[in-house]
VOPAGU-2260 file (C-alpha; in pm, 1 decimal, decimal comma):
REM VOPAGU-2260
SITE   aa  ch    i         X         Y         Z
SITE  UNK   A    0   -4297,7   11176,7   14710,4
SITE  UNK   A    1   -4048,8   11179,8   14425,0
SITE  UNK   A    2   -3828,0   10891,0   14591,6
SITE  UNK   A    3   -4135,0   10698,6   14597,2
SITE  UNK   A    4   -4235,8   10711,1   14266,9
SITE  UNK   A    5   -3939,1   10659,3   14141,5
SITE  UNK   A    6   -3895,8   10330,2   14398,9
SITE  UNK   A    7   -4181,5   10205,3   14213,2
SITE  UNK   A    8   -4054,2   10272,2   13888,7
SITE  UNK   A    9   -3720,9   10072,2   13966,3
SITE  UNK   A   10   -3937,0    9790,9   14164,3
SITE  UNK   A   11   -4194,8    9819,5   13787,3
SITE  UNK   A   12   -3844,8    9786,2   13548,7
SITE  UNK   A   13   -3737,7    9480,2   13809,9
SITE  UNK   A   14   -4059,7    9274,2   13742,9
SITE  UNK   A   15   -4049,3    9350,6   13381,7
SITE  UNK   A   16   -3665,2    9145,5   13321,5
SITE  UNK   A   17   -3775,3    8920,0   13601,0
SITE  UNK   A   18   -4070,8    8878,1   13397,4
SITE  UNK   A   19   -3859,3    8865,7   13072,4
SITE  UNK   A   20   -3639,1    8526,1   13189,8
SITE  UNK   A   21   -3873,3    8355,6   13350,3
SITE  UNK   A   22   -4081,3    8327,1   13008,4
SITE  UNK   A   23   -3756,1    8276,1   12865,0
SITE  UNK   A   24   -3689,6    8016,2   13108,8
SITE  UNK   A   25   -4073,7    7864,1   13013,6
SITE  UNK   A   26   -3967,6    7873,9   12660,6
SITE  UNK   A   27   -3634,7    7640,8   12676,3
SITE  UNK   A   28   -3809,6    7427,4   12943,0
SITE  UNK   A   29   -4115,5    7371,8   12703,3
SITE  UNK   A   30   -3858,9    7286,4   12403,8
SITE  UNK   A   31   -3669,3    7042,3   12673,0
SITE  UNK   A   32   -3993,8    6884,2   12719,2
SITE  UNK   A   33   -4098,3    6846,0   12305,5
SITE  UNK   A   34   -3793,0    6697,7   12240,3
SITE  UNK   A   35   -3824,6    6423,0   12534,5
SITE  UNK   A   36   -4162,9    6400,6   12407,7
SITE  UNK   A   37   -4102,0    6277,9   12064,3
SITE  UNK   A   38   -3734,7    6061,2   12220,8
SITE  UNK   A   39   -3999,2    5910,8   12467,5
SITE  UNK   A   40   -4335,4    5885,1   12266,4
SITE  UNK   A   41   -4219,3    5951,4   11859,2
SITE  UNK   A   42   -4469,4    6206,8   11870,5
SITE  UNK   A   43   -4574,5    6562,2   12100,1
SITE  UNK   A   44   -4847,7    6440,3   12369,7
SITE  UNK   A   45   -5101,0    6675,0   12553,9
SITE  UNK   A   46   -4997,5    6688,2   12874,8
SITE  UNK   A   47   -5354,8    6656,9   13045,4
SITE  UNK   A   48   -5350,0    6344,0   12882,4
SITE  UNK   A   49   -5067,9    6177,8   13003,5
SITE  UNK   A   50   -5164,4    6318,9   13341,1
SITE  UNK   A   51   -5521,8    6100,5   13298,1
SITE  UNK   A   52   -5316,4    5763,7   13237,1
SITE  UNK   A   53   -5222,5    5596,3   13518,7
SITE  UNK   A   54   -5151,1    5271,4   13637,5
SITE  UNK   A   55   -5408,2    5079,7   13892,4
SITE  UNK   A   56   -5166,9    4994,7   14136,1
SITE  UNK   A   57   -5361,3    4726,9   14328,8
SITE  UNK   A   58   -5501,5    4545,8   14020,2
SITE  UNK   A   59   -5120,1    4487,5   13901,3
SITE  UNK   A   60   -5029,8    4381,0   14275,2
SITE  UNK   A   61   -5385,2    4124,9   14210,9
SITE  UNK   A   62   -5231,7    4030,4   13898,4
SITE  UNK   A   63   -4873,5    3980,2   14023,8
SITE  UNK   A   64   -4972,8    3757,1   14309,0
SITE  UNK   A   65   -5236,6    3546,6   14092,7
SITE  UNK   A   66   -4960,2    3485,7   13866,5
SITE  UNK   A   67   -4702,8    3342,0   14163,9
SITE  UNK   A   68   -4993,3    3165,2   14297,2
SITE  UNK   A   69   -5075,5    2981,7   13943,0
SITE  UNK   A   70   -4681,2    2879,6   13942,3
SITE  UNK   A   71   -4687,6    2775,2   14279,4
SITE  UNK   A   72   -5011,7    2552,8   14169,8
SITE  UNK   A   73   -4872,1    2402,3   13882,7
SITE  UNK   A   74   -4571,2    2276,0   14038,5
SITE  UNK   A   75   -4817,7    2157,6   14334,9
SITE  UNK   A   76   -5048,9    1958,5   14037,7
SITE  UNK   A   77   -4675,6    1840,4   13854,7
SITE  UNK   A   78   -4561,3    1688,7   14242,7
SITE  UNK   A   79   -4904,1    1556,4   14268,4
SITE  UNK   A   80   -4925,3    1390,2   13935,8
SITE  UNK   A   81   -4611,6    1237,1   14046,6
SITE  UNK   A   82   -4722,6    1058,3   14335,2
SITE  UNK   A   83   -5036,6     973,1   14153,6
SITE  UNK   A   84   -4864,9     754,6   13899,3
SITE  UNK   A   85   -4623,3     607,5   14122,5
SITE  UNK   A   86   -4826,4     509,1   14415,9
SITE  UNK   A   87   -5146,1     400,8   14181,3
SITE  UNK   A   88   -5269,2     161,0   14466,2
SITE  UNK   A   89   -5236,4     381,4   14767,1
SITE  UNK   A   90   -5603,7     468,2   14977,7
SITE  UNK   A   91   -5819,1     735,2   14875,2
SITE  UNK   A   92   -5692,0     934,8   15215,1
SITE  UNK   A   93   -5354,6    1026,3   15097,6
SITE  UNK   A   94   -5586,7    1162,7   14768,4
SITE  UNK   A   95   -5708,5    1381,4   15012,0
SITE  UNK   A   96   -5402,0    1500,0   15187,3
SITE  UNK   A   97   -5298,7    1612,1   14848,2
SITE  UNK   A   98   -5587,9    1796,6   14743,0
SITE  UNK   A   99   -5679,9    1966,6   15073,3
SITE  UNK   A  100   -5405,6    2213,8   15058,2
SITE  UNK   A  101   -5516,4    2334,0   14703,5
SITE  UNK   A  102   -5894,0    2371,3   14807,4
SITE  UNK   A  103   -5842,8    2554,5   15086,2
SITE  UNK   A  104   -5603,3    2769,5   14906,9
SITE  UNK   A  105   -5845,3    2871,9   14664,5
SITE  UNK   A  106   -6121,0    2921,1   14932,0
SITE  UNK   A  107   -5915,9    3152,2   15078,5
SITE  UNK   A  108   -5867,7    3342,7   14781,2
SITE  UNK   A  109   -6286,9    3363,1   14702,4
């Protein structure tokens, strides 16, 4: 009975400096993270709110690709304007061979 109790007792003053640098552990961590805080931020931020911020992943991808898509478009209307004002007498149908790629470009994105 005596071995027991004083298992316990050892096992009680184990979890006590366990206990001891682990919060001292907490302590520099929490410091670490202040001082990345204010190299990061310039100021200490609550951590629940940097967890609420995030980034919409698919509306950036939406944005990314609308962006290529208007480059892509404007060099399409530049080539186009090209052969517009060099070939002012050519038929309405190669008009239309121009502008059918564009319209059915931006059907497919609706």
């Amino acid at each position: 009975m005596c071995s027991l109790n004083s298992d316990a007792k050892r096992q009680h003053v184990e979890l006590v400096k366990g206990r001891r640098t682990f919060d001292e552990r907490i302590t520099k961590l929490k410091d670490e993270c202040e001082k990345l805080m204010i190299a990061k931020f310039g100021r200490i931020m609550d951590l629940e709110e940097l967890e609420t911020i995030t980034v919409n992943q698919p509306l950036e991808d939406v944005k990314d690709r609308l962006s290529i898509a208007e480059e892509e478009r404007a060099a399409d209307m530049q080539l186009w304007n090209v052969r517009k004002s060099s070939s002012s007498s050519s038929s309405s149908s190669s008009s239309l061979h121009l502008k059918r790629p564009n319209y059915t470009f931006y059907i497919g994105m609706l």
